[in-house]
C-alpha positions as CSV (number, residue, x, y, z in Angstrom):
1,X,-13.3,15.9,1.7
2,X,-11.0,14.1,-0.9
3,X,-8.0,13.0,-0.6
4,X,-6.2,15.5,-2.9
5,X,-7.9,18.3,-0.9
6,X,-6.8,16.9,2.7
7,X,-3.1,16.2,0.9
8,X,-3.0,20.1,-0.5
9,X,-4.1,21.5,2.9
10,X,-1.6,19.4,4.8
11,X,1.0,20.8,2.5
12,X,-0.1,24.4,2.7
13,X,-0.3,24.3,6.1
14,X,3.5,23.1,6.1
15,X,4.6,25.7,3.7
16,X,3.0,28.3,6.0
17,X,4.7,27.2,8.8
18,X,8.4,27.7,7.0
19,X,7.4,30.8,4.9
20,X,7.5,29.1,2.0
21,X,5.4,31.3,0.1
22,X,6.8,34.2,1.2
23,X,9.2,36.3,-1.5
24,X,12.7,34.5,-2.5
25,X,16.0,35.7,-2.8
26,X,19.1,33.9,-4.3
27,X,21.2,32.0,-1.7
28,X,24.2,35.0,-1.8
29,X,21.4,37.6,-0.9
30,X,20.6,39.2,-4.0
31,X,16.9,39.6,-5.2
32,X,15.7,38.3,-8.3
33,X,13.0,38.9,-10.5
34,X,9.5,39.1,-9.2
35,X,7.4,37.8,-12.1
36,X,3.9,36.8,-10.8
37,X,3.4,33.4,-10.2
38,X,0.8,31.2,-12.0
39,X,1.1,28.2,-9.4
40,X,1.3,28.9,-5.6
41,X,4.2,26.8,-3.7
42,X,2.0,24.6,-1.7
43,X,0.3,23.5,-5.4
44,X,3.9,22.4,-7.2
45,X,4.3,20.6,-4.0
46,X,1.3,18.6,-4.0
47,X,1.7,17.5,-7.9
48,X,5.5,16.7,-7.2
49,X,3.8,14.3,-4.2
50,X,1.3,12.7,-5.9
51,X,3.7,12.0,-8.7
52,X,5.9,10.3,-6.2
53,X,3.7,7.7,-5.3
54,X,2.1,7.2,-9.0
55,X,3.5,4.5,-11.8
56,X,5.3,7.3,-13.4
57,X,9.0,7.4,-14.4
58,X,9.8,10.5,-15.2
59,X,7.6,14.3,-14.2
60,X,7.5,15.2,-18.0
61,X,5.3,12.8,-19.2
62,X,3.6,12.5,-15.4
63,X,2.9,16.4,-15.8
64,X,2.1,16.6,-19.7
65,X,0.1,13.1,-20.1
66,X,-1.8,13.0,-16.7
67,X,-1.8,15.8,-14.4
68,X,-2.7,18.3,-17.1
69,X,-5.8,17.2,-17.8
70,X,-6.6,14.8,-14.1
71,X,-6.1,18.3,-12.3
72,X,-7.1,20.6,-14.5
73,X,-9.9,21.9,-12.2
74,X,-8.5,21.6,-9.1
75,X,-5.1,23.4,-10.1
76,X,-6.4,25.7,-12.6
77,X,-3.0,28.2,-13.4
């Protein structure tokens, strides 16, 4: 198994144990829109971590100049 597998499981398995994927509401109560979501929670979480421990200085270029196309088969939305 590789390491970005292992990382995303760990991660899912986190955001399962606080609901995290679960529907969201503002912080006063209200509900929002429900558009349907390209990327699950436990994904944008694993890209925000990896891009924490790359060379990177900023998510824009990190997300647009590498991840795109790095990740492009293993987050495919």
């Amino acid at each position: 198994m590789s390491k970005l597998v292992g990382l995303f499981c760990d991660i899912d398995d986190f955001a399962k144990y606080l609901s995290l994927n679960g529907k969201k509401t503002a912080a006063d109560g209200t509900q929002k829109r429900q558009r349907e979501e390209q990327m699950t929670t436990s994904e944008i979480m694993t890209i925000v971590v990896i891009f924490d421990i790359s060379h990177y200085r900023d998510f824009k270029n990190y997300s647009l100049g590498y991840a795109f196309f790095v990740y492009k088969n293993e987050f495919p939305n």
